[in-house]
C-alpha positions in Angstrom: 11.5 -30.1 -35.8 13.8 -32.8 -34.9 13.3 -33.6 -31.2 17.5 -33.4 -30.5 17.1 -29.7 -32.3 14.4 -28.4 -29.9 16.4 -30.0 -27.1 19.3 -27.7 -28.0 17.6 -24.8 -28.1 15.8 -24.7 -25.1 19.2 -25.8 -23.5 20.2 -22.6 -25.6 17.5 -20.2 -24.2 18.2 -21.4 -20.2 21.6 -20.5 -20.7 20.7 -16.9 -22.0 18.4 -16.3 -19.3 20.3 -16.9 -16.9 23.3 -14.7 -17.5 20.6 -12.4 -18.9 19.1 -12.4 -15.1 22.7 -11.3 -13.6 22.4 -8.1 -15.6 18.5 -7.1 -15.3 17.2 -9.1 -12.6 13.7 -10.8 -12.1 11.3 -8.1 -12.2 7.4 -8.9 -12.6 6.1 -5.9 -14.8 3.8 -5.3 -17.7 5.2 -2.8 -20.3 7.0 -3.0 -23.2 9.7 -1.6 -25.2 9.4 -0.3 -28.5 10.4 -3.5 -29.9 9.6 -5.9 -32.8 9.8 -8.5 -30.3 6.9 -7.1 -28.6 4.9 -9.7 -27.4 1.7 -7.6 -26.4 0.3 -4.2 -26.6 0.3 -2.0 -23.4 -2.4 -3.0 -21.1 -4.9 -0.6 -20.7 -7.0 -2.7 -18.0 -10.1 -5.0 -18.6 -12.6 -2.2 -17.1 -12.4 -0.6 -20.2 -14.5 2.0 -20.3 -15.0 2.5 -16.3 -18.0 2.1 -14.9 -18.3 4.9 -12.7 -17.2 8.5 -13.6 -13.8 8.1 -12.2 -12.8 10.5 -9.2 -9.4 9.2 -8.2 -6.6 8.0 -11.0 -4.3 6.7 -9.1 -3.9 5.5 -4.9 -1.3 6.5 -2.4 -1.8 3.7 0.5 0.0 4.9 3.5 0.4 1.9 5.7 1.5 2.4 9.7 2.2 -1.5 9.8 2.3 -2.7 13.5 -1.2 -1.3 14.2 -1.1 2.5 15.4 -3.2 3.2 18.2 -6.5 5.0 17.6 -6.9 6.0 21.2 -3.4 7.9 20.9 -4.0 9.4 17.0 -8.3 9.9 16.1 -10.5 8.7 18.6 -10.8 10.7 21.7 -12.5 8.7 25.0 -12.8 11.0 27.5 -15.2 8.1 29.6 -11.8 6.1 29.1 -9.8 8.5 30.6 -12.0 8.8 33.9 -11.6 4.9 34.0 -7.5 5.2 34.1 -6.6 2.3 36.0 -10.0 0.6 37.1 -11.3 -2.9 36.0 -12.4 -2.7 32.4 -16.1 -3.3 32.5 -16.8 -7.2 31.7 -19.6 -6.3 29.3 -17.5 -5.2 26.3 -14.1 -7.7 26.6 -16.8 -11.0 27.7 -16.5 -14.0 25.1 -14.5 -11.7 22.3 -11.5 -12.4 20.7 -8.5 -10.7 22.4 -4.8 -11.1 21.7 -2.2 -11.4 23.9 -4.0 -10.0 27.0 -6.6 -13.6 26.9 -7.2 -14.8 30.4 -5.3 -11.8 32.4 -7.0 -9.4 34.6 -8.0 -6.0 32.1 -7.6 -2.4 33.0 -8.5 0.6 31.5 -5.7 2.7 30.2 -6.8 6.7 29.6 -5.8 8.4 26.3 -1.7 9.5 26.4 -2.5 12.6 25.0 -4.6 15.6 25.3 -6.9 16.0 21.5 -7.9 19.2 20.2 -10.2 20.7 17.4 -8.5 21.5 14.3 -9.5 23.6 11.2 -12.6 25.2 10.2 -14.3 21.4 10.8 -13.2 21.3 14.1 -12.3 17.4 13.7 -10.7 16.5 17.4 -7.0 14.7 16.6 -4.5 14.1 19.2 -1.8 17.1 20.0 1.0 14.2 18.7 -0.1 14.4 15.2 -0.2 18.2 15.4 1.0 18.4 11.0 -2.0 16.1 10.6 -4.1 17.7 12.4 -3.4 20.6 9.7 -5.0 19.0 7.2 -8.3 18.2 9.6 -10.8 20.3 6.7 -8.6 17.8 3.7 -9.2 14.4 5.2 -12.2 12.4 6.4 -11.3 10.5 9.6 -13.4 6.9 9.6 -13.3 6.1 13.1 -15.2 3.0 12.8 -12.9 0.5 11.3 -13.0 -3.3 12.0 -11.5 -5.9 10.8 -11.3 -10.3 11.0 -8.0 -11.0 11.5 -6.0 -10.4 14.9 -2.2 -11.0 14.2 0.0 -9.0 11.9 0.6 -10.9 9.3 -2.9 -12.0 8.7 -4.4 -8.7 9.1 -1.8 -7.2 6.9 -3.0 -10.1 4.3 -6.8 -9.0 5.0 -5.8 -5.1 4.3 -3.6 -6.1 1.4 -5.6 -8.6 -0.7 -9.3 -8.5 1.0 -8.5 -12.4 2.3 -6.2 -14.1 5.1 -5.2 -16.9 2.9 -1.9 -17.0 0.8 -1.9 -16.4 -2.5 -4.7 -13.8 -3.3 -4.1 -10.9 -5.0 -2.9 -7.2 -3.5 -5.6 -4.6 -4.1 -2.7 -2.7 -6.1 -2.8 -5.6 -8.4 -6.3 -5.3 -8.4 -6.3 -2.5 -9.6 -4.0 -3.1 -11.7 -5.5 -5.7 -13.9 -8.6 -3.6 -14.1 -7.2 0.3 -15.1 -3.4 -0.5 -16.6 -1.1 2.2 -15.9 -0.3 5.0 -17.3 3.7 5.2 -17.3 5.9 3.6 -20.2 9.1 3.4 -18.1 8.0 1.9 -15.0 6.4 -0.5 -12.9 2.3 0.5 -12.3 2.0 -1.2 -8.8 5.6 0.3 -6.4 6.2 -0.4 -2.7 8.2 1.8 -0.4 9.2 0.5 2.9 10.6 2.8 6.2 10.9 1.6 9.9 11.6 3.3 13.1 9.7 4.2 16.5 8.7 1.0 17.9 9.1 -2.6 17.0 9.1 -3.9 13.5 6.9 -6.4 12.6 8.2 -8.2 9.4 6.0 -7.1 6.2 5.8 -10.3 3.7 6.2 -9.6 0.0 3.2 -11.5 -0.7 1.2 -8.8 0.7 1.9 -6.7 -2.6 1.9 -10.4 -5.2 -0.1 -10.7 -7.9 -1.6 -14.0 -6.2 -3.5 -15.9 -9.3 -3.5 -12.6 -11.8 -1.0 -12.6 -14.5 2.3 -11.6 -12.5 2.6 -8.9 -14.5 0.5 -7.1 -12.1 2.5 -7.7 -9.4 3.8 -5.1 -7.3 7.6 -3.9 -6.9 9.6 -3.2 -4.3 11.8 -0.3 -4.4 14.6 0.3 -1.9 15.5 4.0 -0.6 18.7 2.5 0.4 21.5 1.0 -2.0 19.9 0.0 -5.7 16.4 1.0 -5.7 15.9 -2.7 -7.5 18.5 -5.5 -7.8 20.8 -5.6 -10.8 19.7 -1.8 -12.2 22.6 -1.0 -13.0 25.2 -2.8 -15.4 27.6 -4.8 -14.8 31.3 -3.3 -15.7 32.0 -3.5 -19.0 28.1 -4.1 -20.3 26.2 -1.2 -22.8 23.6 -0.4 -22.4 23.7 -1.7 -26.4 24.8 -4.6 -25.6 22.2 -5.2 -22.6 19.4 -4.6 -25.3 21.1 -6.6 -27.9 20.6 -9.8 -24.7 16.8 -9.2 -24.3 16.1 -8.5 -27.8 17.9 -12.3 -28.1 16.4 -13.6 -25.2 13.2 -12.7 -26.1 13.1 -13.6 -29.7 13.9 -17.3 -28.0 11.0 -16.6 -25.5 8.9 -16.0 -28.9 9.5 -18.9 -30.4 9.2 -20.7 -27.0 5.6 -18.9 -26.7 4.6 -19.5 -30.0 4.7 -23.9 -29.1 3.4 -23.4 -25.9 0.9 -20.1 -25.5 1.6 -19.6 -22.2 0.5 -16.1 -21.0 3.5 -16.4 -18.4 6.1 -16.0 -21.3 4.9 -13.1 -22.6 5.1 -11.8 -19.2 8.3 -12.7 -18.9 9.3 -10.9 -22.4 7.9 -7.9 -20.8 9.4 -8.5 -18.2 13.0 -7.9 -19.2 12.3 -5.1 -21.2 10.8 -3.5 -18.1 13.5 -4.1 -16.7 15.6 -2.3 -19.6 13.7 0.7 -19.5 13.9 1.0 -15.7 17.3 1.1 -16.0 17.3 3.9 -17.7 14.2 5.7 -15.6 14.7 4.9 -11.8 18.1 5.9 -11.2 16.7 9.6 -11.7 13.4 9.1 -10.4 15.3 7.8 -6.9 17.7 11.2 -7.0 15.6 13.0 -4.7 18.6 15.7 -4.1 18.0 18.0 -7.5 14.6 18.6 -5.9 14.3 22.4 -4.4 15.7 22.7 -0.8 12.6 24.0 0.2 10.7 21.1 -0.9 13.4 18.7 1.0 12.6 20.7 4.2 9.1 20.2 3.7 9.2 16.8 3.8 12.2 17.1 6.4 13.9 14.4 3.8 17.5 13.5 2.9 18.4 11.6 -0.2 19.0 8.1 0.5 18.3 7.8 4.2 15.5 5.6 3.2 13.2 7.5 5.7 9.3 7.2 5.6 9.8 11.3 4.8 12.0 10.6 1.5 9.3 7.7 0.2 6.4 10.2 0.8 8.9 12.5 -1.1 9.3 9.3 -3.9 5.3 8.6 -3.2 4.8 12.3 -5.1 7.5 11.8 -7.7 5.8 8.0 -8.9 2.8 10.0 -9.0 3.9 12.1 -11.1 5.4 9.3 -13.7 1.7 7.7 -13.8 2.0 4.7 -11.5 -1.2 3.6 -10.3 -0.8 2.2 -7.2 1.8 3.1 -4.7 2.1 2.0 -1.5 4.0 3.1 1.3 4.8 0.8 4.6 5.9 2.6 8.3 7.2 -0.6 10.4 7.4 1.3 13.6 3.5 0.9 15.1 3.3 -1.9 17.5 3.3 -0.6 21.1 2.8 -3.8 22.6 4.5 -1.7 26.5 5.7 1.7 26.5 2.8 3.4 24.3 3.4 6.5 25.6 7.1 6.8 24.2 6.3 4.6 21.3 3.7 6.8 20.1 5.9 9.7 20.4 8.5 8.7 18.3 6.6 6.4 15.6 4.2 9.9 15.1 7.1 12.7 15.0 8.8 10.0 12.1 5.7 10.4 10.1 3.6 13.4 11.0 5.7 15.9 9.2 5.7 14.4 5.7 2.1 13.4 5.7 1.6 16.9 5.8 3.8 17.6 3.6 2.5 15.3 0.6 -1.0 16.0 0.9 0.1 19.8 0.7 2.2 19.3 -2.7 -0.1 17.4 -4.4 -2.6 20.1 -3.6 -0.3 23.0 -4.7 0.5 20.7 -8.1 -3.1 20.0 -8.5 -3.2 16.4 -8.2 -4.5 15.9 -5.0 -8.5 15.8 -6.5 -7.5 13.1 -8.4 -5.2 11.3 -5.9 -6.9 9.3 -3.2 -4.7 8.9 0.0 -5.2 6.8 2.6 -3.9 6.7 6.0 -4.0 3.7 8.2 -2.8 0.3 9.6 -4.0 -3.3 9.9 -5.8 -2.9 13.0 -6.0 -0.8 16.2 -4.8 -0.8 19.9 -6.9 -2.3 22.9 -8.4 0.1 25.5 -6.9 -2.1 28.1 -3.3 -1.7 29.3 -0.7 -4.1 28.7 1.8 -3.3 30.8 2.1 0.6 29.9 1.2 -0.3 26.4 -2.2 -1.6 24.1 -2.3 -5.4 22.8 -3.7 -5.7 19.2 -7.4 -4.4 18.5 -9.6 -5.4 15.3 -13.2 -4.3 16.6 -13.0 -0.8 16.3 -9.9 1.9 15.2 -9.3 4.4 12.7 -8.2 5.8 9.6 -8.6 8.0 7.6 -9.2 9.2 3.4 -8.0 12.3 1.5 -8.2 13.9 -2.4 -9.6 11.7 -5.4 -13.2 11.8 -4.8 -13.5 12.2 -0.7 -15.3 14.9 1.2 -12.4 16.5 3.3 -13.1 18.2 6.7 -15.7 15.5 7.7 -15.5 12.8 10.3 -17.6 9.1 9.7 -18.9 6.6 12.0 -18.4 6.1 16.2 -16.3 3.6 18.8 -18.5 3.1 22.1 -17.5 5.2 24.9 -14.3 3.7 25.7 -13.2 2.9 22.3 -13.8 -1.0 21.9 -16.7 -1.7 19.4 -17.4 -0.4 16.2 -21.3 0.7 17.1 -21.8 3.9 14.4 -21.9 2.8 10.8 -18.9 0.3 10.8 -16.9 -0.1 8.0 -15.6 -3.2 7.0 -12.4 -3.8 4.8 -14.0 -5.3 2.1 -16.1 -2.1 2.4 -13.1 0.4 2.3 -12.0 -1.8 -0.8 -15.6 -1.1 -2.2 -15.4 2.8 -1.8 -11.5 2.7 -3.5 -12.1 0.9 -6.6 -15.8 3.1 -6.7 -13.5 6.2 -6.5 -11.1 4.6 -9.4 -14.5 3.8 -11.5 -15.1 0.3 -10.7 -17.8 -1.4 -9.5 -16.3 -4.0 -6.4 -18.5 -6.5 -7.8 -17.4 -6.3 -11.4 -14.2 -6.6 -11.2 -13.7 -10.0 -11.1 -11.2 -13.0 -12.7 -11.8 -16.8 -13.1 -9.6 -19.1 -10.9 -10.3 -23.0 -10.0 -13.8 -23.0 -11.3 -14.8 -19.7 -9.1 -14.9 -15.7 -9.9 -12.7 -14.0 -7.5 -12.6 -10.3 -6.7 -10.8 -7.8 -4.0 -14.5 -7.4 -1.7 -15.0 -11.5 -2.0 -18.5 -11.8 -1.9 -19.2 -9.1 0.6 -18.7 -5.1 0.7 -20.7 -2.0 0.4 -19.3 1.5 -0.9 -19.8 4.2 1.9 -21.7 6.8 0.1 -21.3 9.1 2.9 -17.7 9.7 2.6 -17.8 10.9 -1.4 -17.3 14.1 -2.2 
């Protein structure tokens, strides 16, 4: 081809895509329309068939960013309570890594709330999580959870991606790449972010990226506020003919540019806007929460379009439903850095209710056996006081599993007497990684993918699945 020619029409296909991006936006996806543009099949993952007997299909990640407090939620110290106000004991705090509270003079500050036994297992959670504590013969509490990394943001990275460095990939993405998804019309890999109840620590996009994996696997953020996604809706006076007419174009230049080049990004970016087409089409309704029963809205205690952590659990069922894989839901509202006591309070009445409420309907429906939940922030709260409140924690705190493979009604592993070390079976990350992508039929050390001379996976080169906690 003359070299003026090719000049023209890539000056041709710039111009398309960018008033093509006005009306469908940037959205990294991986599914296609039924197109004879397509430029690849629906993925259907590269674990193909699973390894494992899969117990879990799909993931509902229930994040409480800002690092709720176990000693307020699922780890009872009674030892820690006698020690109210008195020096904590130099033997647990001497050389380790603390936060904010380095150098200062440490006291103990007792549990803010009484704990009771709940359920025929008799699992003790605190009297502020009293839905939750509902569900104590569903769910298996871990209460030995540790972690590496002591701020926010790297912790949050650690959760997300199983690393503290930029650029990994999110365990949604993970999975991902190594199951597909099972919807047509949207996005496998959906984030849902609420706030309220204490301060709100910032929560990075690249904690749900696609890192060095094909950004088709790359999560997407939906908002419970305003357009659920950025241009999905038309712009006055465009069809939705007319709109498909633009990315049929668009892409057949994208072909041609594909077809010099063979880059797997430009595929990705044909399936991208078709995505985007079909979503167009799919989210408004999926986000129209308000045709659901009354009774379910109470439930939940949600209202359409408040954008409450209640109306994204409410959304977290729905996605379900539609066959998206992973779906993960962020509560900014944890970080009771003074006033714990209040904090607490508030953060857990914004997301007790609901929590109950979604593990409930996807029992009634039937999809809780094969929906794993998980319950749990980046790190835990320090048995010392800071000020009224609890600096940031990483050697021991809690979480806790439901459905899709886990045995319900049990509680696994120990903090020392006042809450500080993991000493009872801990459990790493990369080892509640492990025990997901088990549950989902993969083995952790399998599921890997080539990147500067190196094979990558989610566990790094560490993790063990905890046997224990399978059903």
């Amino acid at each position: 081809m003359d070299p003026f020619e090719m000049i023209r029409l890539q000056q041709t296909r710039r111009t398309f895509l960018r008033r093509a991006a006005l009306g469908v936006g940037s959205i990294a996806l991986g599914s296609l329309l039924p197109s004879t543009a397509r430029a690849e099949q629906k993925w259907r993952g590269i674990i193909n068939p699973t390894h494992f007997p899969v117990k879990a299909k799909r993931v509902i990640f229930l994040c409480m960013a800002g690092g709720p407090s176990h000693l307020e939620t699922f780890d009872y110290k009674p030892k820690l309570a006698e020690l109210n106000g008195q020096p904590m004991p130099e033997s647990f705090t001497k050389g380790q890594q603390i936060a904010q509270l380095q150098g200062q003079a440490l006291k103990c500050l007792g549990p803010q709330f009484e704990f009771k036994r709940y359920g025929k297992s008799g699992q003790q959670i605190s009297t502020i999580l009293p839905n939750i504590g509902k569900l104590a013969d569903d769910i298996c509490i871990v209460r030995s959870m540790f972690t590496e990394q002591i701020n926010h943001d790297p912790a949050h990275a650690f959760l997300s991606t199983g690393s503290a460095i930029s650029g990994r990939p999110a365990m949604g993405s993970w999975v991902l790449y190594g199951l597909g998804s099972e919807c047509e019309n949207l996005p496998g890999f959906v984030v849902l972010v609420s706030s309220g109840g204490g301060q709100d620590q910032p929560i990075a996009a690249r904690q749900w990226h696609s890192g060095f994996l094909p950004s088709k696997f790359q999560g997407v953020m939906f908002h419970s506020k305003g357009d659920p996604v950025l241009y999905v809706n038309n712009p006055k006076g465009v069809s939705d003919q007319s709109q498909e007419s633009v990315i049929e174009t668009v892409n057949s230049l994208n072909g041609i540019f594909d077809k010099k080049n063979h880059d797997p990004e430009i595929a990705t970016r044909i399936s991208q806007y078709e995505m985007a087409f079909r979503m167009q089409a799919s989210v408004p309704g999926l986000m129209d929460i308000s045709k659901e029963p009354q009774s379910v809205l109470d439930n939940y205690g949600a209202k359409a379009g408040d954008g409450s952590f209640a109306s994204n659990c409410l959304l977290a069922r729905r996605l379900a439903e539609r066959g998206v894989r992973f779906i993960q839901l962020y509560h900014r509202g944890w970080d009771h850095h003074g006033g714990v006591k209040n904090g607490v309070t508030t953060t857990a009445g914004l997301v007790d209710k609901a929590t109950h409420a979604l593990i409930t309907d996807l029992k009634n429906r039937g999809m809780l056996e094969d929906t794993l939940v998980v319950w749990g922030g980046e790190f835990g709260r320090t048995p010392m006081a800071q000020g009224d409140g609890r600096d940031h924690h990483i050697k021991g705190y809690s979480l806790w599993m439901a459905g899709g493979g886990i045995k319900g009604g049990i509680s696994y592993g120990n903090t020392d007497e006042l809450g500080y070390n993991a000493v009872e079976t801990p459990v790493h990350i990369h080892d509640l990684h492990a025990t997901m992508l088990h549950l989902l039929g993969i083995d952790h050390e399998r599921l890997t993918y080539r990147f500067q001379g190196r094979d990558f996976r989610l566990t790094d080169v560490a993790g063990q699945v905890v046997n224990p906690l399978l059903a």
